[in-house]
C-alpha positions as CSV (number, residue, x, y, z in Angstrom):
1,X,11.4,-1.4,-21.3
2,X,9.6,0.0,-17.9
3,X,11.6,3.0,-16.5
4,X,13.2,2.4,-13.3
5,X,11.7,4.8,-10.5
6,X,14.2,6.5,-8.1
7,X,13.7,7.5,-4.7
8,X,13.5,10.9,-3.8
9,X,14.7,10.8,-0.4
10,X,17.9,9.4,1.2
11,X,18.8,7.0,3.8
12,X,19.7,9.0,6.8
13,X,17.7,12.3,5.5
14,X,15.1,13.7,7.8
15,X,11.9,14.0,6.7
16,X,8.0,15.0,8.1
17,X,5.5,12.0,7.5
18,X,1.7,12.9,7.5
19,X,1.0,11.0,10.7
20,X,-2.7,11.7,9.7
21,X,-2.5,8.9,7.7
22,X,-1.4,6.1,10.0
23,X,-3.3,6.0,13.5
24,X,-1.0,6.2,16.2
25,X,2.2,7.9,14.5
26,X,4.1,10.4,16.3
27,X,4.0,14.1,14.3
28,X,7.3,15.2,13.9
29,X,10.5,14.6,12.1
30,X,11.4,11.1,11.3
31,X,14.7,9.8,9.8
32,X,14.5,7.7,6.4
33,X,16.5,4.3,7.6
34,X,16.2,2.6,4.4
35,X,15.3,2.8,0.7
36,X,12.3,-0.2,-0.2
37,X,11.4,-1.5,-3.6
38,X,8.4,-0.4,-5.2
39,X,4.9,-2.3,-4.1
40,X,1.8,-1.6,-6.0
41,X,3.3,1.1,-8.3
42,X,4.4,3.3,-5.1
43,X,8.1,3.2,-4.0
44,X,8.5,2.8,0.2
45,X,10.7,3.6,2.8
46,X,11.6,2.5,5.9
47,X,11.3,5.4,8.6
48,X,11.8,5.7,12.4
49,X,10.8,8.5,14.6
50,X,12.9,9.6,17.8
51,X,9.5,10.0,19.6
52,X,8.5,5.7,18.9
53,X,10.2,2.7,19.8
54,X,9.1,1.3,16.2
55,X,9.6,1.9,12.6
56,X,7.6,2.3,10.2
57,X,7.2,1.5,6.4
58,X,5.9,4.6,4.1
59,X,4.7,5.3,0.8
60,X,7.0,8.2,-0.8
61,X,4.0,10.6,-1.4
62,X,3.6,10.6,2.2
63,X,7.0,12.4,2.9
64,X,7.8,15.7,2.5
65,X,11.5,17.6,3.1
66,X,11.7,19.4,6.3
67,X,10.6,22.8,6.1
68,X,8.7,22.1,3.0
């Protein structure tokens, strides 16, 4: 049996997201609104920036913990 991955992060915890690596993202703190399944081996998150209108959809190695 395959073990089960588990997020990291937590819904509601702010995080920085390496805007480098989606054009057009706002640097900054984001706020993680909800915990995705895994795709492709990589477990997601959706995340949502006070400086955009949108959210966005991360890969976990992408986030880091504030101050980190």
């Amino acid at each position: 049996m395959a073990s089960m991955q588990v997020h990291k992060y937590r819904v509601g915890e702010k995080v920085n997201f390496d805007a480098r690596m989606q054009v057009g993202a706002a640097a900054g703190e984001y706020e993680v609104l909800r915990l995705l399944p895994v795709e492709a081996g990589q477990l997601q998150y959706r995340i949502k920036s006070a400086l955009e209108r949108s959210e966005r959809v991360v890969q976990e190695h992408q986030l880091s913990l504030r101050g980190e």
